[in-house]
SEDREN-190460 format. One record per residue (C-alpha): residue number from 1; residue in one letter; z, x, y. Coordinates in pm, 1 decimal. Example, Ala and Ser with C-alpha at 12.3 -4.5 7.8 and 13.67 -1.06 7.14 Angstrom:
2
(rec 1; 'a'; (780.0; 1230.0; -450.0))
(rec 2; 's'; (714.0; 1367.0; -106.0))
END
This chain:
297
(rec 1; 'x'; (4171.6; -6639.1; 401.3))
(rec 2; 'x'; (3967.4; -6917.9; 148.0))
(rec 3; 'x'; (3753.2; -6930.9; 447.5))
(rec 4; 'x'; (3678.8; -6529.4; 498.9))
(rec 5; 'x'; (3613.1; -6528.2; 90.9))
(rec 6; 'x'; (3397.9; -6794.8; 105.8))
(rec 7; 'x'; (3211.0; -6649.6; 393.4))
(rec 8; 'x'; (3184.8; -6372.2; 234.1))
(rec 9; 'x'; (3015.5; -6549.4; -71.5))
(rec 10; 'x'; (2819.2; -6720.1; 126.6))
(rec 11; 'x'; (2673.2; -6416.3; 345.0))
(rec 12; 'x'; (2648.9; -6189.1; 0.1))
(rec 13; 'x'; (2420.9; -6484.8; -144.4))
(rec 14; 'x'; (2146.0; -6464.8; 181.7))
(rec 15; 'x'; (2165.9; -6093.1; 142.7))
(rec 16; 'x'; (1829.4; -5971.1; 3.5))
(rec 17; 'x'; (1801.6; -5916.6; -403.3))
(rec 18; 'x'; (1686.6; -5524.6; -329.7))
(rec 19; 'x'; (1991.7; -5491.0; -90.7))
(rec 20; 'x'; (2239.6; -5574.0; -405.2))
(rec 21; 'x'; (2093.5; -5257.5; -591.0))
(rec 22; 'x'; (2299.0; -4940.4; -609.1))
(rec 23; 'x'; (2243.2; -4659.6; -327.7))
(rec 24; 'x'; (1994.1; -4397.1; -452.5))
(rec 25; 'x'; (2039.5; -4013.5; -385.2))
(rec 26; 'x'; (1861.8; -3853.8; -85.7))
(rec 27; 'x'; (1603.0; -3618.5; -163.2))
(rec 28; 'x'; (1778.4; -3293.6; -127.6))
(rec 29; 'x'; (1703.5; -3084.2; 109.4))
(rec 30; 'x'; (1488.4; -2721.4; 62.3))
(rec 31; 'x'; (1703.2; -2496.0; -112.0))
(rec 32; 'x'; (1567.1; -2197.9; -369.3))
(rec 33; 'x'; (1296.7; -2236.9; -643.4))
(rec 34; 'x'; (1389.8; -2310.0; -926.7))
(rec 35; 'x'; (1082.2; -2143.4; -1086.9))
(rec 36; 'x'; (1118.6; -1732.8; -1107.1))
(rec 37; 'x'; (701.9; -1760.3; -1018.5))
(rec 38; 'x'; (754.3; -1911.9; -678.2))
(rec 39; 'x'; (867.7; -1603.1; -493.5))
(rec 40; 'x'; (589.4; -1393.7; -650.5))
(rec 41; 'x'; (356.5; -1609.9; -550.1))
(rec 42; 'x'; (441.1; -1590.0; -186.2))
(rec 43; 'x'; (437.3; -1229.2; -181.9))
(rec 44; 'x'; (73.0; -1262.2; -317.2))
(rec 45; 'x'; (-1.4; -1512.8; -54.5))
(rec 46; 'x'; (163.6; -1281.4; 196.8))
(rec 47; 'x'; (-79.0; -1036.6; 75.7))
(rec 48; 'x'; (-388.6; -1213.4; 136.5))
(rec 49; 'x'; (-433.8; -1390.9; -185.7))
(rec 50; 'x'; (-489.3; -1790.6; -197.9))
(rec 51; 'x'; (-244.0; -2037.5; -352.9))
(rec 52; 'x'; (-475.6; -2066.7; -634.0))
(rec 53; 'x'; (-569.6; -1669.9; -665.7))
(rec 54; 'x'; (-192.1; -1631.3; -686.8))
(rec 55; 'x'; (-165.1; -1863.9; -987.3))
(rec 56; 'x'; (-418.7; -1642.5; -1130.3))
(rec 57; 'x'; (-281.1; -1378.6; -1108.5))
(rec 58; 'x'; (39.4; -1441.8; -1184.0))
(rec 59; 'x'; (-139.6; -1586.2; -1553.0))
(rec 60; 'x'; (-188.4; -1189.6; -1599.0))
(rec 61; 'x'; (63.9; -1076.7; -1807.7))
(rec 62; 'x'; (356.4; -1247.5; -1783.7))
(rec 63; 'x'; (603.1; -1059.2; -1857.4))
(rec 64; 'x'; (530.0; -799.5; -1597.9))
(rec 65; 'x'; (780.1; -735.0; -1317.1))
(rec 66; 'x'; (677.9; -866.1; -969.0))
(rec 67; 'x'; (694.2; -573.5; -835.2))
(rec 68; 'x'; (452.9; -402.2; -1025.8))
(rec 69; 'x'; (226.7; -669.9; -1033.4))
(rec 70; 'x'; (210.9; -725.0; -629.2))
(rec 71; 'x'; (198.3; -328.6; -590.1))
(rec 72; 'x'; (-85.7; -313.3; -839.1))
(rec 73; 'x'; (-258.7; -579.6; -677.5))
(rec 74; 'x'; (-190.7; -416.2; -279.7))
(rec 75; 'x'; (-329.0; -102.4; -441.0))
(rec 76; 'x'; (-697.4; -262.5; -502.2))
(rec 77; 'x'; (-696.0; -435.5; -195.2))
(rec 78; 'x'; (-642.5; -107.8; -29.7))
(rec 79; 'x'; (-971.8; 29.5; -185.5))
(rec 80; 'x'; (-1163.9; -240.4; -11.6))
(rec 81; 'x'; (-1162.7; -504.7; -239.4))
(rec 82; 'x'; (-1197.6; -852.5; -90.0))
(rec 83; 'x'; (-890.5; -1042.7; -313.9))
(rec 84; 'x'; (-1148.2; -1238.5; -494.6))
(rec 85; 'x'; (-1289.3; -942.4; -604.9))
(rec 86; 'x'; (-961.6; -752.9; -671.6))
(rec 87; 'x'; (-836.5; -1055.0; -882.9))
(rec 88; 'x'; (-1204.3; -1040.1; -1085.9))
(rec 89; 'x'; (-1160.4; -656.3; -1153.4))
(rec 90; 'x'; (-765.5; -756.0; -1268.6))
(rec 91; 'x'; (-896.7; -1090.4; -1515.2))
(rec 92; 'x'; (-1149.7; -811.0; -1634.2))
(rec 93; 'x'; (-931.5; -575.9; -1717.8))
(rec 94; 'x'; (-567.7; -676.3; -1685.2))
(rec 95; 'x'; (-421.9; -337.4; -1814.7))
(rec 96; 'x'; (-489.3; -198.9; -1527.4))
(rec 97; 'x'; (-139.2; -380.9; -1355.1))
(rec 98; 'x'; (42.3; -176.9; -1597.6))
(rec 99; 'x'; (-93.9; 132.0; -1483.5))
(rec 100; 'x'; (188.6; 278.2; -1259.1))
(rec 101; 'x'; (81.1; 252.9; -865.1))
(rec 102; 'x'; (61.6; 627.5; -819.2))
(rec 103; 'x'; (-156.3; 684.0; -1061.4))
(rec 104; 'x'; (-335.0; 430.4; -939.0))
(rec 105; 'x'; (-359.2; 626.3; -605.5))
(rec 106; 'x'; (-419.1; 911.4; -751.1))
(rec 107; 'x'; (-742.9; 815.5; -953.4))
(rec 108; 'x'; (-859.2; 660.8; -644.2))
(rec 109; 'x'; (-800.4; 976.1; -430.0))
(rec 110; 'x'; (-1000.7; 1187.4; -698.0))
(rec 111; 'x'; (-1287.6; 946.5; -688.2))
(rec 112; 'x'; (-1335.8; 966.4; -317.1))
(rec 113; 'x'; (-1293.5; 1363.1; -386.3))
(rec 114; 'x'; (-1554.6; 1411.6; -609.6))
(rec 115; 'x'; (-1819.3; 1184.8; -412.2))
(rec 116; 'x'; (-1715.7; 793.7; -430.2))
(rec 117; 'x'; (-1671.5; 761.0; -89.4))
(rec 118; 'x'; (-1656.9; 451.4; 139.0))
(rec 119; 'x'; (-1824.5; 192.5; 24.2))
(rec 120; 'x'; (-1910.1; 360.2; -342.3))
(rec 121; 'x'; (-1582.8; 365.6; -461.8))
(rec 122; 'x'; (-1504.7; -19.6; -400.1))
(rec 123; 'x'; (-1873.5; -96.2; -574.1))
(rec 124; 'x'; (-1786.7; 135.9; -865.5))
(rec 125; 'x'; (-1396.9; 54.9; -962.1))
(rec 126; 'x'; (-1596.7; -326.9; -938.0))
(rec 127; 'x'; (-1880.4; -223.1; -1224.4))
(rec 128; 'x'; (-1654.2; -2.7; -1411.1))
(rec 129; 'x'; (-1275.0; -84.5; -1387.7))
(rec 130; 'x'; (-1223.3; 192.4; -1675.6))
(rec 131; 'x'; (-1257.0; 463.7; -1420.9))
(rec 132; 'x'; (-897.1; 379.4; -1272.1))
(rec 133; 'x'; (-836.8; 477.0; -1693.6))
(rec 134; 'x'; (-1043.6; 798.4; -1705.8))
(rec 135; 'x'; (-857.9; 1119.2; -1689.2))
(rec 136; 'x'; (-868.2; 1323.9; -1437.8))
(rec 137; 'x'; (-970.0; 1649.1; -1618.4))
(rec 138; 'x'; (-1236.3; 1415.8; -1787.3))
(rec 139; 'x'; (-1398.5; 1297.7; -1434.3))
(rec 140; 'x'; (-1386.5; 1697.5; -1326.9))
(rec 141; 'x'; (-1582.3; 1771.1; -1657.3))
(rec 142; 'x'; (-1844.9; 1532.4; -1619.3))
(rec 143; 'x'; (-1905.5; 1597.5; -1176.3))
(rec 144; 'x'; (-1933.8; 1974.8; -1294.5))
(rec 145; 'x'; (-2244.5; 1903.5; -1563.6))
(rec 146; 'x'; (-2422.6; 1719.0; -1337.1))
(rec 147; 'x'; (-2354.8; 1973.6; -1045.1))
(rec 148; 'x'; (-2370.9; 2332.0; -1235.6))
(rec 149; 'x'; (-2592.5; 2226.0; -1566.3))
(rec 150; 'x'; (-2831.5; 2013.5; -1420.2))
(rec 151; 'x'; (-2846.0; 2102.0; -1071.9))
(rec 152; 'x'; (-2786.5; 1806.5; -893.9))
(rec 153; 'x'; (-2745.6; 1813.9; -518.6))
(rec 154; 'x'; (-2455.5; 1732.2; -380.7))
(rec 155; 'x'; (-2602.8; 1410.0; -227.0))
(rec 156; 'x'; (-2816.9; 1338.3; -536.3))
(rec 157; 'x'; (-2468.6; 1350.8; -677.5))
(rec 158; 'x'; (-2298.4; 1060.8; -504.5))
(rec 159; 'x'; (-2631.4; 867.3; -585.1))
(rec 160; 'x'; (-2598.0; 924.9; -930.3))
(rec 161; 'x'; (-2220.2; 811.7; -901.5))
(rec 162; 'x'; (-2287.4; 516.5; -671.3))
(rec 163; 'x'; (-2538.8; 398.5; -890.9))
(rec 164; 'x'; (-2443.8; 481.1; -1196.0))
(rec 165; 'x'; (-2025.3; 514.4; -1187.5))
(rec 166; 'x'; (-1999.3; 513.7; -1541.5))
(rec 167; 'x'; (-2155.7; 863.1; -1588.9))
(rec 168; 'x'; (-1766.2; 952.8; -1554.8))
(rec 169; 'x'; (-1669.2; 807.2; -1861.2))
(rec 170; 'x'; (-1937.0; 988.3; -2063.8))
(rec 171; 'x'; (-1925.2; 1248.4; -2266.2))
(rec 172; 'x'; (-2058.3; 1563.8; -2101.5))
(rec 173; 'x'; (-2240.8; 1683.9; -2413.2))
(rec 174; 'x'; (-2403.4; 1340.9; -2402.2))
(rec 175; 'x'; (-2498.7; 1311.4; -2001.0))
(rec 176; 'x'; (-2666.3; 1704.9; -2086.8))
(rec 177; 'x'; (-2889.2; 1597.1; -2352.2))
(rec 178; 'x'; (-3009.8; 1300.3; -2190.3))
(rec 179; 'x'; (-3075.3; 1534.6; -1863.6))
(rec 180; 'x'; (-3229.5; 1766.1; -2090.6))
(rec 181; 'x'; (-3481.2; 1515.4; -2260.0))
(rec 182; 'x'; (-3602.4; 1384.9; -1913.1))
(rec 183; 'x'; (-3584.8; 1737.4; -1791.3))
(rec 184; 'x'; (-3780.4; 1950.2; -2066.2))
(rec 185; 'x'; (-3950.8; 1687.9; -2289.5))
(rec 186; 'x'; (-4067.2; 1460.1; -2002.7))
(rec 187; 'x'; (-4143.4; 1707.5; -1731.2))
(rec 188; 'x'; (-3928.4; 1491.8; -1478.9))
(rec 189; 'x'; (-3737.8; 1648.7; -1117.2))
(rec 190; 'x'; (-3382.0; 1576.8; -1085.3))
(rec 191; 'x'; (-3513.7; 1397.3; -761.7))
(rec 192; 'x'; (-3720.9; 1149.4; -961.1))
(rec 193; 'x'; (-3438.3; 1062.8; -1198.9))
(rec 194; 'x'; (-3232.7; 980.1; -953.5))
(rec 195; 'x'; (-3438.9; 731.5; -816.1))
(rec 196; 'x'; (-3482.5; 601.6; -1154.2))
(rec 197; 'x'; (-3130.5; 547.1; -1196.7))
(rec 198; 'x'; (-3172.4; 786.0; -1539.7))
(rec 199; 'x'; (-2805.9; 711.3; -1700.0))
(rec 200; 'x'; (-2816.5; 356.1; -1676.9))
(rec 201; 'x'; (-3062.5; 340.6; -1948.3))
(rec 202; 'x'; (-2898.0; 443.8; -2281.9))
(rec 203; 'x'; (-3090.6; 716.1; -2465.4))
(rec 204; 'x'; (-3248.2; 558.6; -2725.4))
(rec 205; 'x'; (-3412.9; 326.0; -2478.2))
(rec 206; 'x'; (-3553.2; 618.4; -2267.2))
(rec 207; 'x'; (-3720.6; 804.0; -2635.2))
(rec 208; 'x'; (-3833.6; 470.2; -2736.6))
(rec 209; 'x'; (-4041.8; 392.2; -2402.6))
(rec 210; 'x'; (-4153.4; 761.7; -2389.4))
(rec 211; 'x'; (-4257.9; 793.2; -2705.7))
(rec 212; 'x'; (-4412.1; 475.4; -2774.1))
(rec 213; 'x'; (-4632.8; 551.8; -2410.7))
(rec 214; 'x'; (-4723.9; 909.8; -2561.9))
(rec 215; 'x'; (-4829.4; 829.3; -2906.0))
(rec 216; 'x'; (-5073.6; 543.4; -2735.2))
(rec 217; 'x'; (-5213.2; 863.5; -2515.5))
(rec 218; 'x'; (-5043.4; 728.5; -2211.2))
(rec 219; 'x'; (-4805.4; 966.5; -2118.0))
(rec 220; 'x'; (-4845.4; 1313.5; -2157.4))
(rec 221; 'x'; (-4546.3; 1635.6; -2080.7))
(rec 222; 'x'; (-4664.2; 1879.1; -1854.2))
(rec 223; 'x'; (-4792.4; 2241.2; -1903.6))
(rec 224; 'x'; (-4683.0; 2455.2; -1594.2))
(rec 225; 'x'; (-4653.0; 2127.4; -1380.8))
(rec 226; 'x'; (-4968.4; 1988.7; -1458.8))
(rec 227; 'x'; (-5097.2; 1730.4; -1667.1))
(rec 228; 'x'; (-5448.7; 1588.5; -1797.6))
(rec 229; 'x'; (-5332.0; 1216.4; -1722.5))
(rec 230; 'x'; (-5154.6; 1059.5; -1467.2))
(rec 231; 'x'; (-4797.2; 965.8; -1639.8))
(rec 232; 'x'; (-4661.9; 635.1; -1505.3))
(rec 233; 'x'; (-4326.8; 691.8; -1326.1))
(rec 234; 'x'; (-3987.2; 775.7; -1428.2))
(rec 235; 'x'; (-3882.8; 431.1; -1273.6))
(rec 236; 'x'; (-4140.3; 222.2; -1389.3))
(rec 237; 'x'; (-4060.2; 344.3; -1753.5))
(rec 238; 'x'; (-3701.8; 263.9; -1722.7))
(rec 239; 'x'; (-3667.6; -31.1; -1500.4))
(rec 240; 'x'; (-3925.9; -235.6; -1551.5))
(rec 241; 'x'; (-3799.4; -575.0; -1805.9))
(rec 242; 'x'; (-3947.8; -499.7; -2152.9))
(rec 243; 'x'; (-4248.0; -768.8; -2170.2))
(rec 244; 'x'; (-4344.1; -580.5; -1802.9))
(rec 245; 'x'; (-4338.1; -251.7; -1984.3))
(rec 246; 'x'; (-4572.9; -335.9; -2249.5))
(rec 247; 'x'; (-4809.5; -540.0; -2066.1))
(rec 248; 'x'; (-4887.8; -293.7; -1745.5))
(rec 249; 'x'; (-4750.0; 27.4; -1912.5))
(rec 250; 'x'; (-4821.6; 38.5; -2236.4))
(rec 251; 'x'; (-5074.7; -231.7; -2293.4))
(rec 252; 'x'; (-4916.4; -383.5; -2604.6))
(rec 253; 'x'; (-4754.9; -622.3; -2776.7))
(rec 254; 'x'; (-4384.5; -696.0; -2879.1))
(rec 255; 'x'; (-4445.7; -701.7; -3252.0))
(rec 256; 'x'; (-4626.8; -388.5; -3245.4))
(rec 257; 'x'; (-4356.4; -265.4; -3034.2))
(rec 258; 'x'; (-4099.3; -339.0; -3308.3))
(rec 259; 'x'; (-4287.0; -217.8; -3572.7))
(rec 260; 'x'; (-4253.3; 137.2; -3370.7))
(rec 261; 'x'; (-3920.2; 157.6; -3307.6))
(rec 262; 'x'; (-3836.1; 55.3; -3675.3))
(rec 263; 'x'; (-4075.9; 339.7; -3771.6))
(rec 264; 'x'; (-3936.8; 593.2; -3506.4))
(rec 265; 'x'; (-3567.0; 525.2; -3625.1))
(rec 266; 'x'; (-3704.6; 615.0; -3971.2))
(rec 267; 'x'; (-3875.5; 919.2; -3894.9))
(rec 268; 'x'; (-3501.1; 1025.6; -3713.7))
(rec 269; 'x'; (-3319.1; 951.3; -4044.3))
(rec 270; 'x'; (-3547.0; 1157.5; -4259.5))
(rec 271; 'x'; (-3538.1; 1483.3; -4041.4))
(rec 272; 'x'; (-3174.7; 1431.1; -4036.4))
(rec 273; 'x'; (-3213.9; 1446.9; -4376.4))
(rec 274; 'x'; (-3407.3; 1756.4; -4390.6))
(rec 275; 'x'; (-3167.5; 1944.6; -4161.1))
(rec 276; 'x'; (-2900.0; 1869.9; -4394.5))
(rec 277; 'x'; (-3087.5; 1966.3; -4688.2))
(rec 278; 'x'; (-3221.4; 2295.9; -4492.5))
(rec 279; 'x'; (-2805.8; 2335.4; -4414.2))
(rec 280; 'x'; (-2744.6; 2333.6; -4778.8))
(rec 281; 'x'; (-3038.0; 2597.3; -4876.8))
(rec 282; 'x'; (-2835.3; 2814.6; -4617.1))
(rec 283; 'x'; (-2536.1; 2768.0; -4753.7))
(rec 284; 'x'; (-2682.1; 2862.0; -5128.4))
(rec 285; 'x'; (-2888.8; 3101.4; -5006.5))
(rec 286; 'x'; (-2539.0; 3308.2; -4816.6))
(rec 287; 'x'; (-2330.6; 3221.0; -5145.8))
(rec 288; 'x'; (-2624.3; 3376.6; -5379.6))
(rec 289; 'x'; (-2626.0; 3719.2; -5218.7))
(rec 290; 'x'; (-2306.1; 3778.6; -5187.5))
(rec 291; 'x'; (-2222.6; 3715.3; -5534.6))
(rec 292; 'x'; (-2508.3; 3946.4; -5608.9))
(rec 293; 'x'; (-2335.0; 4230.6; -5361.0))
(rec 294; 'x'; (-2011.1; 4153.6; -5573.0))
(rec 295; 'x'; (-2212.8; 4211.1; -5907.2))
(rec 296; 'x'; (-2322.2; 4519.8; -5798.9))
(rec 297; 'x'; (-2014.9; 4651.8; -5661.9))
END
């Protein structure tokens, strides 16, 4: 017995140091997340996104369900949208996952309706992610201007909207009057403003450029189609970077450029002005004889 205990000294004295230390806990095994996240994240991946596009995403409002989030997210894929592309529209404009998946589908189905289709429709929701916003009456409103008002064909049409998606969000009051100064005061087809991509200039841009080119005697409207000049094209006018403009269109400088503009806004305050004043001298004018009718009576 003094023998076994001294053995057993003994032996427990060559025993390695490490082999004296208490017995750690196995790793346990694969059981459930313990982060909420985790499961989300593999339906993303399911759904094509990467690991790290589904931490992206997932950084989009928090406090959204899953299941809005991952049909939101299906729903732009199933426009065409690669998921890089689909995450970029969502990091742009993150309100759209609260926008309920049928209306979603809905907006989408009107856009292909009213010309976005195939390939347009992905390219536009990508440039303007408000459309998926835009009301439906509102989209109708603005396709019918272009169509009935300003004669568009129905292919010039999905140009306009291909190029241009965010004609849909405009007023149509505005869209008219900018079709109507290129139309009337410029002498230009609806064929050659499409090809200039006409409404992605803003207005002020296109009267600036115009007028600055006609006061200088280089552009001129035309009487019955004809002109004494050659005007430069629609799409030079518009597309060309400003310093191009003025130094093969206009043959100017920048500062003299300013100076016009500041001038031309100016001149636009004063005649508002005077169409206010001319209101009033209406209003005076209706208010003095009828309170000489009333004398009289």
């Amino acid at each position: 017995m003094a023998a076994r205990a001294l053995l057993s000294g003994a032996g427990r004295a060559l025993l390695p140091a490490r082999a004296l230390l208490p017995a750690r806990a196995l790793p346990a095994g694969p059981g459930p997340c313990p982060r909420r996240g985790c499961g989300e994240a593999a339906a993303l991946r399911a759904a094509g996104f990467s690991q790290e596009q589904a931490r992206r995403l997932l950084a989009l409002q928090p406090r959204l369900g899953p299941e809005q989030r991952e049909a939101a997210a299906a729903q732009l894929l199933l426009l065409g949208l690669s998921a890089e592309a689909a995450l970029a529209l969502l990091e742009r404009s993150p309100a759209l996952l609260r926008l309920p998946t049928e209306r979603l589908r809905e907006r989408a189905e009107e856009l292909r309706r009213l010309g976005l289709d195939g390939g347009r429709l992905e390219r536009a929701v990508r440039r303007s992610p408000q459309l998926l916003h835009v009301p439906r009456k509102r989209l109708r409103a603005a396709v019918r201007l272009l169509r009935e008002r300003c004669l568009f064909t129905a292919e010039q049409l999905r140009e306009v909207l291909g190029t241009c998606p965010a004609v849909l969000q405009e007023e149509p009051r505005t869209l008219h009057h900018q079709f109507q100064y290129a139309y009337f005061r410029m002498g230009v087809q609806q064929k050659e403003m499409v090809k200039a991509r006409l409404f992605q200039t803003p207005f002020a841009e296109l009267r600036n450029r115009h007028i600055f080119l006609e006061r200088r005697g280089l552009y001129e409207t035309p009487h019955k189609g004809q002109t004494q000049i050659s005007n430069p094209k629609l799409k030079d006018i518009l597309q060309l970077p400003e310093e191009d403009f003025l130094a093969s269109l206009a043959y100017s400088t920048p500062e003299e450029y300013e100076v016009f503009k500041k001038l031309l806004a100016r001149e636009e305050e004063e005649k508002e002005e005077e169409d206010v004043d001319a209101l009033y001298a209406e209003d005076d004018d209706d208010l003095d004889s009828g309170g000489s009718e009333t004398a009289r009576e």
